[in-house]
C-alpha positions as CSV (number, residue, x, y, z in Angstrom):
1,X,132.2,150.4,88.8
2,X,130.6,148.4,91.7
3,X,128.1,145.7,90.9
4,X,126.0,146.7,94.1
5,X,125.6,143.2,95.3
6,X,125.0,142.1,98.4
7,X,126.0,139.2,100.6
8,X,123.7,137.8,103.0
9,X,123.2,141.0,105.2
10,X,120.9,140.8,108.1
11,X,119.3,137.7,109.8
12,X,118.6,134.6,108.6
13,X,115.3,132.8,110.0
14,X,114.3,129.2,110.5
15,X,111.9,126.9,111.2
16,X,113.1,125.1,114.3
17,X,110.5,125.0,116.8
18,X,111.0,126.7,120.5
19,X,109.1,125.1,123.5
20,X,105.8,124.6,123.0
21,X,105.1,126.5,126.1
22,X,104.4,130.3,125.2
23,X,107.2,132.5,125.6
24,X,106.4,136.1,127.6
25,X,106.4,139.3,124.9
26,X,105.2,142.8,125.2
27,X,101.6,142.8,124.6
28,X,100.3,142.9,120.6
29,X,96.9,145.3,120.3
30,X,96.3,143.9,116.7
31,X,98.3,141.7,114.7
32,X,96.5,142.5,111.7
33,X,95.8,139.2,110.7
34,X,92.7,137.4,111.4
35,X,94.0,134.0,111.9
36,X,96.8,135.1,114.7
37,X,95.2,136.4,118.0
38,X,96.6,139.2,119.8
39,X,97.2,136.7,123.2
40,X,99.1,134.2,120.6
41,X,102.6,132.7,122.0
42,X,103.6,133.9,118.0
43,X,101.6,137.3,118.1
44,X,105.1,139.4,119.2
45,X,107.0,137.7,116.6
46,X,104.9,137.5,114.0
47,X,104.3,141.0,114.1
48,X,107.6,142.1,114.2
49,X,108.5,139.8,110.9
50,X,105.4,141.6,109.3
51,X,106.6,144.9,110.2
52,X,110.1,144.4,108.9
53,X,109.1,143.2,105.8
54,X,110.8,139.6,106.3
55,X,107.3,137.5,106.3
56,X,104.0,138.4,104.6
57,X,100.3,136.8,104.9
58,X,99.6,133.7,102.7
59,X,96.6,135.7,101.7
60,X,94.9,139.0,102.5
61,X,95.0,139.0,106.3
62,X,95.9,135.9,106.9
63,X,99.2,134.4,108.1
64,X,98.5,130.8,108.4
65,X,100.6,130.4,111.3
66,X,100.4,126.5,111.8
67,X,101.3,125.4,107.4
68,X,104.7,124.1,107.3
69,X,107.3,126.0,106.0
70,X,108.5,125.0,102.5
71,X,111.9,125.4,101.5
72,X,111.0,127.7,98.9
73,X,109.0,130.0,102.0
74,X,112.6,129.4,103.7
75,X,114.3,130.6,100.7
76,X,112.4,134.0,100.6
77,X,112.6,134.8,104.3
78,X,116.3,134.6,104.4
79,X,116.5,136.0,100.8
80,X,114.1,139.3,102.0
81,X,116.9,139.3,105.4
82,X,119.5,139.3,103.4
83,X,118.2,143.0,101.4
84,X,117.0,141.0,98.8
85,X,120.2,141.3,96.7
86,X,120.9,141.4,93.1
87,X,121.2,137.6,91.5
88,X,123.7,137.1,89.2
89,X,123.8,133.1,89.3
90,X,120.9,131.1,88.3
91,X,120.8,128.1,90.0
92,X,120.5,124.8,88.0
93,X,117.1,123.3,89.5
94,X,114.7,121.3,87.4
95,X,112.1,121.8,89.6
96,X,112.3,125.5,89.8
97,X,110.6,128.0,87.4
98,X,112.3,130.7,85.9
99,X,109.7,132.9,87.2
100,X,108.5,132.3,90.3
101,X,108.1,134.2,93.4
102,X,110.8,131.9,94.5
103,X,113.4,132.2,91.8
104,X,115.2,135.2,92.9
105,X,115.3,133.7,96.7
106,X,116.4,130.4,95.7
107,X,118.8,131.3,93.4
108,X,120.5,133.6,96.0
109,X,120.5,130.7,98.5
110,X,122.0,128.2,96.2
111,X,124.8,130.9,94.6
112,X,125.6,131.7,98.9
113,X,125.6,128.0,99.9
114,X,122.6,128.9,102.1
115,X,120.2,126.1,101.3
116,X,121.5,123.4,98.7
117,X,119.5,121.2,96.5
118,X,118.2,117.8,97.2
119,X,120.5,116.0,94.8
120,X,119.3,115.0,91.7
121,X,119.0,118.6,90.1
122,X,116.1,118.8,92.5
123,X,115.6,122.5,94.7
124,X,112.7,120.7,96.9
125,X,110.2,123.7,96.2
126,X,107.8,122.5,98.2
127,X,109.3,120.1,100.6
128,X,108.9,120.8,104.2
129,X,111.8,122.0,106.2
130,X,112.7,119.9,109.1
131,X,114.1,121.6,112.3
132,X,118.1,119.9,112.2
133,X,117.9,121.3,108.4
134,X,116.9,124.4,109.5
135,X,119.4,124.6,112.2
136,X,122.6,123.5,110.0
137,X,121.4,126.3,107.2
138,X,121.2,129.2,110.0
139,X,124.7,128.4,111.8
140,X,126.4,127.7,108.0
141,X,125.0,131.7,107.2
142,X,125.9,133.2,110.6
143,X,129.3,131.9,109.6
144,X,129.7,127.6,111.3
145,X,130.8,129.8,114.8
146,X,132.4,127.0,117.2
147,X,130.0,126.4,120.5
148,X,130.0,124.4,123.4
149,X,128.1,121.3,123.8
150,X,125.0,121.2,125.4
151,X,122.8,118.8,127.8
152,X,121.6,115.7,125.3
153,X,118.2,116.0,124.3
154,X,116.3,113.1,125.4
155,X,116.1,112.6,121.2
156,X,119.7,112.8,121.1
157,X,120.7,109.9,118.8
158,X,117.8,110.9,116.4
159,X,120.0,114.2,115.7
160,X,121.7,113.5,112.4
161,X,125.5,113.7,112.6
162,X,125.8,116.6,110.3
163,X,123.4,118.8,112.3
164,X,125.0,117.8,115.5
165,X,126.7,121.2,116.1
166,X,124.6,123.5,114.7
167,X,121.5,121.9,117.0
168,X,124.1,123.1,120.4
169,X,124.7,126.7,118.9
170,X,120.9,127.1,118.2
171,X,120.7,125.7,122.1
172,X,123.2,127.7,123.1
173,X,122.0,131.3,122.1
174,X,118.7,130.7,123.0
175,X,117.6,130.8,119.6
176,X,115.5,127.7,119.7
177,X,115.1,125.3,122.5
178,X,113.2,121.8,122.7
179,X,109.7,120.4,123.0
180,X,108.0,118.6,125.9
181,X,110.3,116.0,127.7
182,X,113.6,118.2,126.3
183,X,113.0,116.6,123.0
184,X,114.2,118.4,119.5
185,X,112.2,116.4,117.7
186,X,114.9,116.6,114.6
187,X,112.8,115.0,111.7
188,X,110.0,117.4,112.6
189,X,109.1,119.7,110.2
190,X,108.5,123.5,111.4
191,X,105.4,125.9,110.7
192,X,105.6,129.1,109.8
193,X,105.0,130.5,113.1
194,X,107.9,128.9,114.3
195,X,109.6,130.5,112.0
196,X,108.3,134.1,112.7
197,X,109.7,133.1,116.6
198,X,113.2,131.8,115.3
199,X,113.9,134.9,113.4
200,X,112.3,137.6,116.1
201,X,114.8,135.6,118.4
202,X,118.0,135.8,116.4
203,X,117.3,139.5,115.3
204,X,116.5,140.9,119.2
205,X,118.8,139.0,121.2
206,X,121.4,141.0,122.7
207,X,124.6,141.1,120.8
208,X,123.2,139.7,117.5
209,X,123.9,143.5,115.4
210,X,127.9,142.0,116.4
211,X,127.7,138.1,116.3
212,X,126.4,138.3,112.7
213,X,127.1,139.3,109.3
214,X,126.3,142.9,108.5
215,X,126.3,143.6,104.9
216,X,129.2,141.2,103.8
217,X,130.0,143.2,100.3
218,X,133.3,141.2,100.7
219,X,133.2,141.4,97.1
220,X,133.5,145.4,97.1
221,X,137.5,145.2,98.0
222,X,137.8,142.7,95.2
223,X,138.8,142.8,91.9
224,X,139.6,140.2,88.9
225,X,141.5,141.9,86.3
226,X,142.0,139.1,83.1
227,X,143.7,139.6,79.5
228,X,141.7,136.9,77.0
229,X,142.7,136.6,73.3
230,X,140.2,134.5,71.9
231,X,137.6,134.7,75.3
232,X,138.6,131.7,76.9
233,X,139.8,133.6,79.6
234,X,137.2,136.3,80.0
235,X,134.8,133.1,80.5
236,X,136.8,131.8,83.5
237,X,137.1,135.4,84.7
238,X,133.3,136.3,84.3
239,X,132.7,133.2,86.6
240,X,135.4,133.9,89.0
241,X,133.7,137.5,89.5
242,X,130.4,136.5,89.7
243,X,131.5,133.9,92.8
244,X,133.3,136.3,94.5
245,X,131.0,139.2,93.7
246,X,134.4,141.0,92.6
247,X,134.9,143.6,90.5
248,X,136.1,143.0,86.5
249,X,139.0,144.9,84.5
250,X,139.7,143.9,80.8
251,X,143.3,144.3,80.0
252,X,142.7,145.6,76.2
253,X,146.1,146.1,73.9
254,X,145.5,149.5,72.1
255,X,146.6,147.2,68.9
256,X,144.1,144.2,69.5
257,X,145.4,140.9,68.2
258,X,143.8,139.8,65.1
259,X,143.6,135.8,64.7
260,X,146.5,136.1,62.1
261,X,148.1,137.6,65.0
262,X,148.0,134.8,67.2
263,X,148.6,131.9,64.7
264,X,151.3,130.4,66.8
265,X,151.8,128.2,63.9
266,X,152.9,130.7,61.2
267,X,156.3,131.6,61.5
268,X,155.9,135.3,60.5
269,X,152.8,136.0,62.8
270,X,152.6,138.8,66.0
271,X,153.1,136.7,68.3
272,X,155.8,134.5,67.1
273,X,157.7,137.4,66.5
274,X,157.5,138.6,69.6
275,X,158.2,135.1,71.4
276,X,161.2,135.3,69.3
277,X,162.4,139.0,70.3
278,X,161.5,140.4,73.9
279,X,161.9,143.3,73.0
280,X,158.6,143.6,71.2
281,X,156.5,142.4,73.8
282,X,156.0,146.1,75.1
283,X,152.4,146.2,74.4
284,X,150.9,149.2,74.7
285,X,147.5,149.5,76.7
286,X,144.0,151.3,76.1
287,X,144.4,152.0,79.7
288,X,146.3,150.4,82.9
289,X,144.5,152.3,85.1
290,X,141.8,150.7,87.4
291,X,139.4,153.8,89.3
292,X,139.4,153.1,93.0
293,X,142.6,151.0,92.7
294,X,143.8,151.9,96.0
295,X,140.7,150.4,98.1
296,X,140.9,146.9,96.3
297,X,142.8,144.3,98.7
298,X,142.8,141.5,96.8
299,X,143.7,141.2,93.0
300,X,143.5,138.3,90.8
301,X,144.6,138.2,87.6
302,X,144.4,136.2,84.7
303,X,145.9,135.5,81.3
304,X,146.4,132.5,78.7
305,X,149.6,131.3,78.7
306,X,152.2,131.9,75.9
307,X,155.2,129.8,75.6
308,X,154.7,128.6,79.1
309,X,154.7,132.2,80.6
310,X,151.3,135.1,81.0
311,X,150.3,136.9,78.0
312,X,152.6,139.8,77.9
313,X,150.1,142.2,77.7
314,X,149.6,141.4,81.4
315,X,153.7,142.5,82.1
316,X,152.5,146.0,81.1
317,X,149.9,146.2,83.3
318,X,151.5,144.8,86.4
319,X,154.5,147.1,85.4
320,X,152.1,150.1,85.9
321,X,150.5,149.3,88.8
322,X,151.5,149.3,92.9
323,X,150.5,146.1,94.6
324,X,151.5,146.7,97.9
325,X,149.8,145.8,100.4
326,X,147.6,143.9,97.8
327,X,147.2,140.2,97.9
328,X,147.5,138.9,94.4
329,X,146.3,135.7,93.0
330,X,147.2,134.8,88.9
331,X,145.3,132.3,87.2
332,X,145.6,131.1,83.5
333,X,143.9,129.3,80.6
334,X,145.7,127.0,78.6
335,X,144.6,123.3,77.0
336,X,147.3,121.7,78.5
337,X,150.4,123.9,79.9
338,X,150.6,124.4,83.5
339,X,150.5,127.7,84.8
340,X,154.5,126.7,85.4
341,X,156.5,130.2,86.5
342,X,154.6,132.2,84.9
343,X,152.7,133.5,88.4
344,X,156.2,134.0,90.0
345,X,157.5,136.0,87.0
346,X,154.8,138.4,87.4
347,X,155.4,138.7,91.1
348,X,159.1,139.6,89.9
349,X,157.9,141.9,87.7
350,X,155.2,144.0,90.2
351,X,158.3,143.7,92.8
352,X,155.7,144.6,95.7
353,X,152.2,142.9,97.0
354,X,152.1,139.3,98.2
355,X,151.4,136.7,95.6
356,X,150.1,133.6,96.0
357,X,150.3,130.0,94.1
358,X,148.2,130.2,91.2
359,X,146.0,127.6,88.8
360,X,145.6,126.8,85.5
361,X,141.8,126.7,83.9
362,X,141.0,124.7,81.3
363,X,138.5,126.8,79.0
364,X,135.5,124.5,80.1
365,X,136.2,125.3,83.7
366,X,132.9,125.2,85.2
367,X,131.7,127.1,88.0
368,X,132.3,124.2,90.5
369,X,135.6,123.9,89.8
370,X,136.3,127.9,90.3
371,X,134.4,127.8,93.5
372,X,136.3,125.1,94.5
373,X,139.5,126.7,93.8
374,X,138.7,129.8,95.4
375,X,137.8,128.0,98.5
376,X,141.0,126.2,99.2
377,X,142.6,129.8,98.5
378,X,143.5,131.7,102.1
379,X,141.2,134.2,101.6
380,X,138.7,134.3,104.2
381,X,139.4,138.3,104.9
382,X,138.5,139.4,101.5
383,X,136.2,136.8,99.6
384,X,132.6,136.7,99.4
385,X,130.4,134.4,101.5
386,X,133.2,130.9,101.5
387,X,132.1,129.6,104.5
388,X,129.5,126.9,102.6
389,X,130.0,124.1,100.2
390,X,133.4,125.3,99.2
391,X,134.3,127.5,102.0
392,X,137.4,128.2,103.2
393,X,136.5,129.3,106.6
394,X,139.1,127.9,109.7
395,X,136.5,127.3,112.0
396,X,135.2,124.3,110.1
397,X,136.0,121.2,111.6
398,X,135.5,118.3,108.5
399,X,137.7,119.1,105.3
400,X,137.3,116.4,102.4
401,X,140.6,115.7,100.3
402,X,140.3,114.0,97.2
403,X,142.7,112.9,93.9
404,X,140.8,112.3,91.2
405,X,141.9,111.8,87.0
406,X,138.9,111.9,84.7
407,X,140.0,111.6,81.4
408,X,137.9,113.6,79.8
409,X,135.8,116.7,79.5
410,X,133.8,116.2,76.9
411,X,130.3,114.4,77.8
412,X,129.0,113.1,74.7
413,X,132.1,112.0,72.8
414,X,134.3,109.1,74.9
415,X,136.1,105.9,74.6
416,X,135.6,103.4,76.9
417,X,138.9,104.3,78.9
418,X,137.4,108.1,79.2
419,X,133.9,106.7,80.3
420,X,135.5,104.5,83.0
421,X,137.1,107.5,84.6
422,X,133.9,109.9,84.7
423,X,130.6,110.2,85.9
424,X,128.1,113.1,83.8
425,X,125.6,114.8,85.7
426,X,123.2,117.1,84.1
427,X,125.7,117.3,81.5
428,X,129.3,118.6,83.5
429,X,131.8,115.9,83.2
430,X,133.3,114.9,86.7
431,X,135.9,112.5,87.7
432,X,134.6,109.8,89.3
433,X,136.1,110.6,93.1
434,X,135.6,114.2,92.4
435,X,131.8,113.1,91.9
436,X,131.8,111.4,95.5
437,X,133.8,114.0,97.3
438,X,131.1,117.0,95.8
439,X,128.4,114.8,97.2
440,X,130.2,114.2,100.9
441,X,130.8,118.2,101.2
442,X,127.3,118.9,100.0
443,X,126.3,116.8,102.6
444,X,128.5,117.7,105.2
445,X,129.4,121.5,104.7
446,X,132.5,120.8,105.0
447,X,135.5,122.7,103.1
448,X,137.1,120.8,100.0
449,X,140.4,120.7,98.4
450,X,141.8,118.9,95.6
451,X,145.1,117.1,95.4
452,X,146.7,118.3,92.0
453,X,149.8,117.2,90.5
454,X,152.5,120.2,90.2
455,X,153.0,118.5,86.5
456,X,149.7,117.7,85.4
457,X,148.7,114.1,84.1
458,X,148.4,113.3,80.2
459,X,144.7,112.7,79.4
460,X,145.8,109.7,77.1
461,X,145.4,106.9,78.5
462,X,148.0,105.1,77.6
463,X,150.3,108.0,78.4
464,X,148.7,108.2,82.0
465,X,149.6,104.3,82.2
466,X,153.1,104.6,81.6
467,X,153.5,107.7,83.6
468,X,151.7,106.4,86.8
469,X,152.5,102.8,86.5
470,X,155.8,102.5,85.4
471,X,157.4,105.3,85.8
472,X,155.8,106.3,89.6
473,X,154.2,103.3,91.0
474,X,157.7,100.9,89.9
475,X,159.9,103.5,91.1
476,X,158.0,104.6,94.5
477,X,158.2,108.4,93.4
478,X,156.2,111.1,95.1
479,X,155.1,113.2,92.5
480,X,154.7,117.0,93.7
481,X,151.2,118.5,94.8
482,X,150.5,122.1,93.2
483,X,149.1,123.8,96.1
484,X,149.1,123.2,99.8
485,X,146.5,123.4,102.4
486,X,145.6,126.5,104.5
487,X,145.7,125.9,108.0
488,X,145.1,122.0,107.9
489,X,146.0,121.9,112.0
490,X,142.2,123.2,112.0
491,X,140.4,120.0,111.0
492,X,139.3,117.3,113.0
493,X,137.8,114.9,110.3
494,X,139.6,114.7,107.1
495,X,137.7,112.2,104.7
496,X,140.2,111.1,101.6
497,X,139.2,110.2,98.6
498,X,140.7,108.4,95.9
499,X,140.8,106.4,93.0
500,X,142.1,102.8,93.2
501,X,145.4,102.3,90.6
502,X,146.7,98.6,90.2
503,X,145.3,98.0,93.9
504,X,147.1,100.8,95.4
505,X,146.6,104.5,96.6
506,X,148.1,106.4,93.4
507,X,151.4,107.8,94.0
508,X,150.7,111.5,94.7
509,X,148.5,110.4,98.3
510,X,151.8,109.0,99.2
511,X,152.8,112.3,98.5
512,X,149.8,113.5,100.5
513,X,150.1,111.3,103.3
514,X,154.3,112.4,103.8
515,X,153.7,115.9,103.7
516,X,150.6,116.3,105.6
517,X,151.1,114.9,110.1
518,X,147.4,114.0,110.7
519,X,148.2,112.6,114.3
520,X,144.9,113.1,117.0
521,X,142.9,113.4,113.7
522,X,140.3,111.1,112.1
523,X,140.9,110.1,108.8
524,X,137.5,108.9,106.6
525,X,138.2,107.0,103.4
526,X,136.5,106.7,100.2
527,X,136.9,105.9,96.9
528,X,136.1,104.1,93.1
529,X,137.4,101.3,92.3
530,X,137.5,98.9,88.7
531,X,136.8,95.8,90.8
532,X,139.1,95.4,93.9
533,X,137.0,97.3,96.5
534,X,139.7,98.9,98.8
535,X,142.5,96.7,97.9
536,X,144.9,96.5,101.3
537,X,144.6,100.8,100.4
538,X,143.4,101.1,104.4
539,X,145.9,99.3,105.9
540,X,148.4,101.2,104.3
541,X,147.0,104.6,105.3
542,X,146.9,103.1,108.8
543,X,150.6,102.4,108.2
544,X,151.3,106.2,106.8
545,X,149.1,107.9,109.5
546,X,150.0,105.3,112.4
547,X,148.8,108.3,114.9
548,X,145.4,109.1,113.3
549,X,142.4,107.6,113.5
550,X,141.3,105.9,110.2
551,X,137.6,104.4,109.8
552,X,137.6,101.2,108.5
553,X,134.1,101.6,107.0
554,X,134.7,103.4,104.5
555,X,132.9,103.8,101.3
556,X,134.4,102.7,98.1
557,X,131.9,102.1,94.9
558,X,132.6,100.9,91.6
559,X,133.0,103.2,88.7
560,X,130.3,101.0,87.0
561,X,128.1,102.0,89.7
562,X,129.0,105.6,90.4
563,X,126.7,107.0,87.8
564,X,123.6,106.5,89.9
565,X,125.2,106.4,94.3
566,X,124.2,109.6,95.1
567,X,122.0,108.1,97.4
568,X,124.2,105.3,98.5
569,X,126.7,108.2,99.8
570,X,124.3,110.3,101.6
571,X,123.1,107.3,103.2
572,X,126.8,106.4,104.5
573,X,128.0,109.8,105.3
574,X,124.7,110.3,107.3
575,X,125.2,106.8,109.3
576,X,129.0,108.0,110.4
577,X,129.8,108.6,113.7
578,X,132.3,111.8,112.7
């Protein structure tokens, strides 16, 4: 039943650069290459990486120890460090061929958050690899561990803000160190004998076999078990199990539902009869029993919703099954219905294992959106690797929180409201602050977490007008959030995003802003906006948060211009000084 995959097991490598004075090794007879003499600073290293199978010779006896290493090379080392897993994602790069020598490599590093893109749908195949990229990449896969600061390098200021950490870990342990004049030279790029040194370092220092990840199969106590009557829901499930490298279980009724079944609208159909009498909602199963059930710690399951509670196929499942000591996480389709009580009623049901908050998919969910739920979910202990893009890993100090409303999913067919309210790239249809905060927490590897009505907002526009303009921003009301944040005491830099409504924060930040004390914690703004910049929005989150600190320079960009800011937002998130 297992998939086999594996989860960045073993040592990642990098190109960041050592001294440039030779380091002592145990003497090398023959390397085996003809370009890499036995008395080589590198010799010890690169024949250890040779020998373990984690770097081979650009051509037949020869290792071309001073090219620079490409972020495809990059890819392959960590990817051959890792086991060279099974990939089950394909990573959505323009510039990457569906069969290179790369593809497998890159593909694994995208789907773990080991080395994003570029932006722009771009991998960077063949871009060098500079040594504070490489640096942020190898502390993100040994898991962002916390470290002391360090002594400045004489280069200090030329580190870039998001690397800043990682550079003092790779300090710290000794895995790299800097060039002449204690320079780290940052925007230098690394060859591949530096490379071979980094990862002989991180593999033989003492204590590495417990600092790092062994074979993370985090996915192997895992399972998503899911009922879908038309396939709505086995789509969301499929891509919930292939981001947590969990295990699947169809829930299959030994009478399957037949379309005429489930024509809500005909009065003498299945499922309208049994709406209408409970008791004929006792749906007999092929099977309710899952092999290994006992060694999975963590459940989800998932359903579409019927008459604003799960599927009742799914009650005879969870009626059959023992969830304690389980952690259980429900999830549901449905075009517009919440996933209401329908979570809770299960929980009631099973009468054992601890269930947590759950979320409603639309059909169209797309892998972003999963990840991202699955990262703001408290499951560090049993997910796979979270500790990237979308991680939800307490050690992280930045966490970007965002509200966002596009109106729309559908990319080609909008009105000019729906337009307004969403930016498409490479087809997915994002809100227009959900756009911005993506780019911030690709940039910044921080975790992410999205502010969600409990009651979710009409698409309509007009609807959504009257309901946040009249009958919330007239009244003052503080409309409830659906989830809340794990363990929010552990951030340091909180950036906020948000869209600007009648030149005010929407209501639900209020909302935000009362529940959450962000005292002793810096608070980074940004947003869209129709016209009005910021508004006085700033000032009043100075007012809410009177004990935070709250950067005035924020970034807010109109949505006639969000379309095309990628750029403009790395640029700004690379010049703070968080």
């Amino acid at each position: 039943m297992k998939k086999g995959k594996q989860f960045l097991a073993g040592l990642v490598t990098s190109a960041m650069m050592l001294t440039a004075t030779p380091t002592a090794f145990a003497a090398v007879e023959d390397t085996g290459f003809t370009d890499v003499s036995a008395t080589a600073w590198y010799a010890q290293a690169v024949d250890y990486v040779y020998s373990n199978d984690l770097m081979s010779g650009t051509q037949d006896m020869v290792f071309s120890p001073q090219e620079e290493m490409s972020r495809a090379m990059l890819a392959a080392v960590l990817y051959r460090a890792a086991g060279s897993p099974v990939v089950y994602v394909q990573a959505d790069f323009t510039d990457v061929s569906v069969d290179g020598w790369y593809t497998n490599a890159v593909d694994w590093a995208a789907a773990n958050n080991v080395i994003s893109g570029y932006g722009s749908g771009l991998f960077g195949v063949q871009q060098p690899v500079t040594r504070e990229q490489i640096a942020s990449i190898l502390w993100r896969y040994v898991g962002s561990l916390q470290t002391q600061e360090t002594q400045d390098f004489a280069d200090e200021a030329d580190i870039s803000a998001y690397a800043a950490e990682a550079v003092d870990w790779a300090q710290n342990t000794g895995v790299v160190s800097g060039k002449e004049n204690h320079r780290f030279d940052p925007k230098g790029n690394a060859t591949r004998a530096e490379v071979a040194m980094m990862l002989y370092r991180l593999m033989t220092m003492e204590g590495a076999e417990a600092s790092r990840p062994s074979d993370m199969e985090n996915g192997d106590d895992t399972l998503v078990v899911y009922y879908s009557a038309t396939g709505n829901t086995e789509a969301v499930a499929e891509k919930i199990a292939e981001t947590l490298d969990a295990d699947l279980f169809e829930i299959m009724p030994a009478e399957p539902y037949t379309d005429e079944d489930l024509d809500w609208t005909d009065s003498s159909s299945r499922v309208v009869a049994e709406y209408e009498n409970p008791n004929l909602r006792t749906v007999e199963l092929v099977s309710n029993t899952v092999e290994n059930w006992e060694e999975y710690e963590t459940v989800l399951i998932g359903y579409p919703i019927w008459w604003g509670i799960a599927a009742w196929p799914v009650d005879a499942f969870v009626q059959a099954n023992d969830f304690t000591g389980k952690t259980v996480i429900p999830f549901c389709t449905s075009s517009s219905s919440g996933i209401g009580e329908s979570g809770a009623l299960l929980a009631e049901t099973a009468g054992s294992g601890e269930w947590l908050a759950g979320e409603r998919f639309r059909s169209s969910a797309s892998e972003r959106d999963i990840q991202e739920w699955i990262n703001g979910l408290d499951l560090s202990a049993h997910s796979a690797d979270l500790e990237s893009e979308l991680s939800n890993d307490a050690e992280s100090q930045s966490l970007v929180v965002y509200f966002s409303m596009p109106e729309t999913d559908d990319a080609v067919d909008m009105t000019q409201e729906e337009d307004n309210s969403v930016v498409v790239i490479d087809g997915e249809v994002l809100g227009n602050t959900q756009y911005m905060a993506y780019v911030i927490q690709e940039q910044t590897g921080a975790d992410i977490f999205r502010i969600e009505p409990e009651t979710p907002y009409p698409l309509d526009h007009e609807t959504l007008v009257e309901l946040a303009a009249e009958e919330e921003q007239d009244t003052n009301a503080r409309p409830a959030i659906q989830d809340k944040i794990p363990q929010i005491e552990d951030y340091d830099t909180i950036f906020v995003g948000y869209p600007i409504w009648w030149s005010d924060l929407p209501m639900i930040l209020y909302t935000f802003f009362d529940t959450y004390d962000l005292s002793g914690k810096t608070i980074v703004p940004f947003g869209t906006h129709g016209g009005s910049g910021f508004a006085d929005t700033i000032d009043t989150i100075i007012d809410l948060e009177p004990n935070a600190t709250v950067l005035e320079e924020g970034l807010t960009i109109s949505r006639n211009d969000i379309q095309d800011a990628e750029a403009e937002i790395i640029s700004w998130v690379n010049e703070l000084d968080v």
